[in-house]
C-alpha positions, 0 to 999 in steps of 0.5 A: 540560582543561575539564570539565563541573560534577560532585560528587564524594563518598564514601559513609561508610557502609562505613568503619565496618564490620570487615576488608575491608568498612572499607577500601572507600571508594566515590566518588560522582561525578556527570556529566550525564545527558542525558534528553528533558525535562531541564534540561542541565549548563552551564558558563562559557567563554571564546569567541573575543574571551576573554569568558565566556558560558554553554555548554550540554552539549547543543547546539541544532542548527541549521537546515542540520543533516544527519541520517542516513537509512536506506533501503530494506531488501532481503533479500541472501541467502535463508534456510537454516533452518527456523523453530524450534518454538514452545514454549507457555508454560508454568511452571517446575513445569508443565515439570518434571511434563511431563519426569516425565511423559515419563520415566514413560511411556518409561522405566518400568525406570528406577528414580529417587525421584520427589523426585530426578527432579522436583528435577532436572527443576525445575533444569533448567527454571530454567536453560532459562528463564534462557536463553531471557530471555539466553544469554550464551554467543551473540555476533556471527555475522555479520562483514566481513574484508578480504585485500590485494584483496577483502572479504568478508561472513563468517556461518554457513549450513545447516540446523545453523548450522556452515557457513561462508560468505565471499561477496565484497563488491565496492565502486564507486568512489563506495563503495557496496557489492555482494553476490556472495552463494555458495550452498555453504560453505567450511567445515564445523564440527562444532558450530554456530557462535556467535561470529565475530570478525575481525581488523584488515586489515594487509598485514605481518600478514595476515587472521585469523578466530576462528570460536567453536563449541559445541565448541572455538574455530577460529583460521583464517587467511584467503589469497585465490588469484587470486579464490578465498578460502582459509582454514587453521586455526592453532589450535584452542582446547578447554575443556581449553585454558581451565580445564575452562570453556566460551568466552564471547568472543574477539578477535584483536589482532595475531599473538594471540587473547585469550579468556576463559571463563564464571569471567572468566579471560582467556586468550592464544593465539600465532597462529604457536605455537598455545600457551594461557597464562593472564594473569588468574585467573578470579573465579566467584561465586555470582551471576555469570552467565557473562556476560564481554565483551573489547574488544582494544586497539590493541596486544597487551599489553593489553585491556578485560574487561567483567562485567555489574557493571564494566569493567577493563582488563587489562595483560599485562606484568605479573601480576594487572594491571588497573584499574578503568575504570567500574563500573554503578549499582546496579540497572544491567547493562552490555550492551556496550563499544567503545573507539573510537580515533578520538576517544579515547572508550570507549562503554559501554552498560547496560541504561539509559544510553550512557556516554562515557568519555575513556581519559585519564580514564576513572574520571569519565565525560564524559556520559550519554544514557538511551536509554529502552528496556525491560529489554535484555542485547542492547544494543550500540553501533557508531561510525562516523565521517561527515563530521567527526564520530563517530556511535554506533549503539545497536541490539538483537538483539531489533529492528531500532531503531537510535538515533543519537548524536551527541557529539564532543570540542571543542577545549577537551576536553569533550563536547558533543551535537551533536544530540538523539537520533534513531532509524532503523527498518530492517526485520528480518522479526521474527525474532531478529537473530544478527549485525549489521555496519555495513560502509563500505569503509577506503579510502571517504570519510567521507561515503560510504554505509554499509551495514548487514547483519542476520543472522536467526536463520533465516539470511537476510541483509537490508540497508539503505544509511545515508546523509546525503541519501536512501539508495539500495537496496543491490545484489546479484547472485545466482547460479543456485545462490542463487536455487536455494537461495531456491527451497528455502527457501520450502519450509522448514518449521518443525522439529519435531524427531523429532515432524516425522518422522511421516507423515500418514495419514488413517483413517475412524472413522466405521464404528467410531462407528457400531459403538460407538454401536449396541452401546451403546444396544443393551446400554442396553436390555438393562440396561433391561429387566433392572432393571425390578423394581429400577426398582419397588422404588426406586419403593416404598421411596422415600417412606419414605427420611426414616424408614428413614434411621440418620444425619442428612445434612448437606446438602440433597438433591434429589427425584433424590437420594432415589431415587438412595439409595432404591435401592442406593446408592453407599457411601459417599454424596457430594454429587455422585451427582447426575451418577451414572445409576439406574434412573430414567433409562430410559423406566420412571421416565418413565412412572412420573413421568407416573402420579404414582407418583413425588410430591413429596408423598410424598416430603417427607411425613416430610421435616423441611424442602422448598422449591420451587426452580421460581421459579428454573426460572421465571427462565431460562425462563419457559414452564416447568411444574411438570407434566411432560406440559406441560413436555414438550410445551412442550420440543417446539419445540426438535424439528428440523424434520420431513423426508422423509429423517429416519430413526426413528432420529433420531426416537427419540432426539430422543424420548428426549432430551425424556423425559430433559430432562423427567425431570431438570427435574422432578426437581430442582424440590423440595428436603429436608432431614433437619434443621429450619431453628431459629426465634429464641425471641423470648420467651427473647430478650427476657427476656435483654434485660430482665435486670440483668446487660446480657449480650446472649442466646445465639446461635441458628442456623438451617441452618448451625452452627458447628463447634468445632475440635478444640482449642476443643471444649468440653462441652455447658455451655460451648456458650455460651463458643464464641461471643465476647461482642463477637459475641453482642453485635453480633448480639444484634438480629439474627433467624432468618428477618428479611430483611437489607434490612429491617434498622434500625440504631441507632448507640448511641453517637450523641449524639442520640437517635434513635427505633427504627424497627420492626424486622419479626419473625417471626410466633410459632408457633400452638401457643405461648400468647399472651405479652403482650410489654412496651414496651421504651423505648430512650432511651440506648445499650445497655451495653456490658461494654467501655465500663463505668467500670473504666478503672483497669485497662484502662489504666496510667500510664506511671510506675506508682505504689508500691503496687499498685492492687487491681483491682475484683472487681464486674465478672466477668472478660473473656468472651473472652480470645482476641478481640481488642478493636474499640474504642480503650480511653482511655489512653496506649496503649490499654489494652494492658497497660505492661511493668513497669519493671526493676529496676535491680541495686545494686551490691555492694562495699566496702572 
């Protein structure tokens, strides 16, 4: 058999490893990966006159080739479900306070260590999200089975999803398709249902349904009286039945169900019997999923198992039989699997490619297509044939795009791509698909239409015609009771679950704020009238704040501010009592604003430090007065207009709004401290920088300090060593109070002279006597302590000589031992400090 050209090797790096990691040789084999953009795989082969001539894996499709159209989509059956909630997003540890929350509140008796609840609650949340990303527990709902003389069209209906419908599909002679949708059920389950898996149509074997629950799985086999579907139940499959595990798929071969369960053990059921037996061990591990996939073979003795990891394919005859079909790169998730008998090629589908397999070879894949879709566990793939050749499907849950493939077998064995990729848009609603079937009747042609049904997870059923040539609009006839049943749901709503019981009712509150606002300005002018001798106290006590005041504040404070802690104040004090109401705020601290007896030079006589902060007033509203009756005449073109109908009330609270606004803007205009800003000694500066020793002058500071850790608290001598010296020495030039965009550098280490500029300094204090300053000339750079030529000890040979070199005791030692170096020292590496050599231990013996 002609293949196409590969590489095949093996990765040595686990032949060298212990136990079993050493016996695992893994084989590398390449196969064409077709890509949009990509150079193909090619090949020599011999045309029909027995030359050789070059074969691409893709093939150029010609100008007559027929492509696959989809036509229009119509909605066949109504929706039986109210829309779920919408959760809003919120984050694992925000889901697990909001529980705690609710367990608190509710369950205040429920005596649970806070540790343990918001542990349980916080797994709990990790499991739902991993779930609501992929539920590896949910198959395909929606299912066609066929009796000796009808088909019908199988999923779930109700507001719980475990109703089973059957609504029979009549076909035309030309083989397209016509729904007879039935309103009621027949069959109701006690769970809701997840999975539907039909068997083969035979006339010796019969019709089977595997109708897979929350709860236990249902074998049912399905008869037709006269016109009328009736289903009996064979067997019923618990998790006691499969090792104490829940379900994950299921499949009916002839005369036998095979299941498997969330550890991968795989399980058989007799149809006549009704017996569960095991036929493979389960193989849980600490990163599995639960994600397990079977694809039933053409006889019972044998199937395919699928994990997110590989594909093997089990044989029942004897124990513990399988053989590993195909196993994922890395970083790739298989989504789905079909073994297509028709053409002898098993599809396989991950999360970034379709893989085509040939069952006589299965271990070297035929071809690749990356389908180029985002992150997707969802992804299926269905062949259907059409004319003379097979076409795969590549559909999701999540929507309605379908991809085309087309590659077939020739008849040298290898697989050619007839045709580029294409894709077919059939419209979903936006909701998440359930189910999804591509239904063409057995006795149809080839080249008949295909019907392609989508089950919503709101219940309604669409469907679109796949054609060759324009595709017509499937027909259905709906019943009285159905278009009853599409009636109700356009009255559906979303479910809210016990939230949604609550009536609605509609109350006036407006009497009652009314009520509350009247009581509150009410008491407010009672407490008004009361506290007017606190209001003059204040008043008094106020300018001698700075004086009575035992410990320094460390943060500025407001003309408000000291009101607020001239009075009876908070203890102890923050720095947001700013948004705290006083005494002031009433109408008395307004008139005492406007009579001056509130000043701000009263207030900062025995201040160490203010400022005026209305040139920031200024800049948002330039009209602003420092006098208060002007800023409130100038606030009074923000007034409503005057009318007729306004009551005094309004007039008087508009009023007191203005006075308040006033009194709060006045207020904040001036700024104090208790502690002076410090001015730079120009005087010490230079002193320090004319001395010998070339240390650069301690560091001043002028609001803000420093403050030492509690593990570099040093005395009062040691102040000094707080600051590095590398930062003393990049501040050195630096003054309290220079404006930084005035500042001049002078690179010291340029090779050119340059001339300082003058650098602006502060006038000198008038109190200290005149000091005539030297001319200080710079010609050359600064010394700097890192610089000076001591290398033969910031750096060592790489082979250290015999005798130990005697390090010079003219330089003091390093001003800071914790500061690491800005400059790259000479040396070979660095001036970091070589290891010493070991010493090599001599070997003791003799005879």
């Amino acid at each position: 058999m002609y293949s196409w050209p590969a590489t095949q090797s093996i990765n040595t790096s686990t032949l060298h490893g212990k136990g079993a990691a050493k016996r695992k040789e893994k084989n590398a084999l390449s196969y064409p990966v077709l890509d949009y953009g990509t150079v193909t795989a090619a090949t020599l082969l011999s045309d029909a006159e027995g030359r050789l001539e070059w074969t691409s894996v893709s093939q150029k499709p010609s100008h007559d080739a027929a492509f696959l159209k989809a036509g229009k989509s119509v909605t066949v059956f109504p929706a039986t479900r109210p829309a779920p909630s919408k959760v809003p997003q919120m984050t694992i540890h925000q889901r697990a306070e909001q529980g705690a929350h609710f367990l608190r509140t509710f369950a205040p008796d429920i005596d649970i260590a806070a540790e343990l609840m918001r542990k349980e609650l916080t797994d709990d949340a990790k499991i739902v999200q991993e779930y609501e990303t992929f539920d590896p527990y949910v198959g395909n709902q929606l299912e066609t089975v066929a009796c000796s003389d009808s088909t019908h069209l199988v999923f779930p209906m109700g507001e719980l999803n475990r109703d089973l419908n059957l609504s029979p599909l009549i076909t035309s002679p030309d083989g397209e398709a016509t729904l007879r949708p039935c309103a009621q059920s027949i069959h109701t389950f006690d769970t809701p249902i997840r999975q539907i898996t039909a068997s083969q149509f035979s006339e010796e074997k019969g019709s089977y349904l595997a109708i897979r629950t929350f709860g236990p799985t249902s074998l049912l086999e399905l008869k037709t009286v006269g016109s009328t579907p009736r289903i009996t139940e064979l067997a019923s499959v618990s998790s006691t039945d499969t090792g104490g595990k829940q379900v994950v798929d299921v499949k009916i071969a002839p005369l036998e169900a095979i299941l498997v369960n969330q550890d991968g053990a795989v399980y058989k059921c007799n149809l006549a019997e009704g017996k569960t037996i095991l036929v493979r061990q389960g193989e849980a591990t600490e990163d599995s999923d639960s994600f397990w996939r079977l694809e039933s073979a053409e006889h019972s003795d044998s199937c395919m198992l699928m994990s997110k990891s590989g594909i093997k394919e089990l044989d029942f005859r004897a124990v513990d039989s399988s053989l590993a079909l195909y196993t994922a790169i890395s970083n790739d998730i298989l989504t789905s699997v079909e073994d297509y008998r028709a053409d002898e090629m098993i599809r396989v589908c991950t999360t970034s490619q379709v893989v085509w397999l040939d069952r006589r070879n299965a271990a070297r894949p035929l071809l690749a297509f990356k389908h180029g879709r985002v992150f997707d566990r969802t992804l299926q793939t269905r062949t259907i044939r059409f004319g003379n050749g097979h076409l795969t499907m590549l559909s999701s849950r999540k929507n309605g795009l379908l991809t085309v493939y087309d590659v077939s077998h020739a008849q040298t064995g290898m697989a050619f791509a007839q045709t580029h990729p294409y894709c077919l848009r059939t419209p979903v609603g936006g909701e998440l698909q359930t189910g999804r079937n591509f239904f063409r009747h057995p006795l149809a042609q080839p080249n008949a239409p295909v019907t392609l049904f989508s089950l919503s997870e709101l219940g309604s059923i669409r469907a679109s015609q796949l054609s060759w040539g324009n595709a017509g609009e499937p027909t259905f006839n709906w019943s009285e009771d159905v278009g009853r049943l599409h009636d109700q749901s356009a009255q559906l709503k979303e479910d809210f679950g016990s939230f949604g019981e609550a009536e609605p009712k509609t109350v006036d509150m407006s009497s009652v704020y009314a009520q509350i606002s009247q009581t509150y300005r009410e008491e407010s002018d009672l407490d008004a009238a009361a506290a007017a001798e606190s209001l003059y106290d204040l008043v008094e006590k106020a300018p001698s704040y700075w004086q009575d005041l035992n410990d320094p504040v460390e943060h500025m404070l407001t003309s408000y501010d000291v009101l607020f802690r001239s009075g009876d104040e908070p203890s102890p004090s923050r720095r947001a009592d700013f948004l705290t109401e006083s005494v002031f705020n009433s109408k008395r601290g307004y008139r005492a604003l406007l009579q001056g007896r509130v000043s701000s030079e009263s207030l900062a006589k025995d201040a160490q430090w203010n400022h005026s902060i209305s040139d920031v007033l200024h800049h948002f509203d330039p009209d602003m007065s420092l006098d208060a009756r002007q800023l409130s005449e100038s606030l009074r073109r923000f007034d409503l207009q005057p009318t007729a109908d306004r009551s005094p009330q309004s007039l008087r609270r508009e009023s007191e709004a203005r006075e308040q606004l006033v009194l709060d803007l006045t207020l904040a205009q001036h700024v104090y401290s208790s502690r002076p800003f410090a001015k730079g000694d120009s005087l010490e500066s230079m002193t320090q920088t004319l001395s010998l020793d070339g240390e650069p002058p301690p560091m001043s500071f002028g609001y803000l300090h420093p403050i030492p850790k509690e593990e570099n608290e040093a005395d009062e001598g040691d102040k000094e060593e707080m600051i590095p010296l590398s930062v003393r020495l990049l501040l050195k030039d630096w003054d309290i109070g220079t404006k930084p965009k005035d500042f001049a550098y002078i690179d010291p280490y340029s090779d050119q002279p340059q001339e300082p500029e003058p650098i602006p300094r502060p006038p000198a204090p008038e109190e200290r006597p005149a000091v005539q300053k030297p001319h200080i000339i710079v010609q050359q750079p600064p010394p700097i302590v890192s610089t000076q030529p001591t290398r033969s000890w910031m750096s060592q040979d790489i082979h250290p000589a015999s005798q130990p070199t005697v390090i010079s005791t003219e330089l003091g030692g390093a001003s800071q031992d914790m500061m690491a170096s800005t400059q790259i020292l000479p040396g070979a590496f660095g001036g970091r400090p070589v290891a010493k050599k070991k010493v090599a231990k001599k070997r003791l013996g003799g005879f």
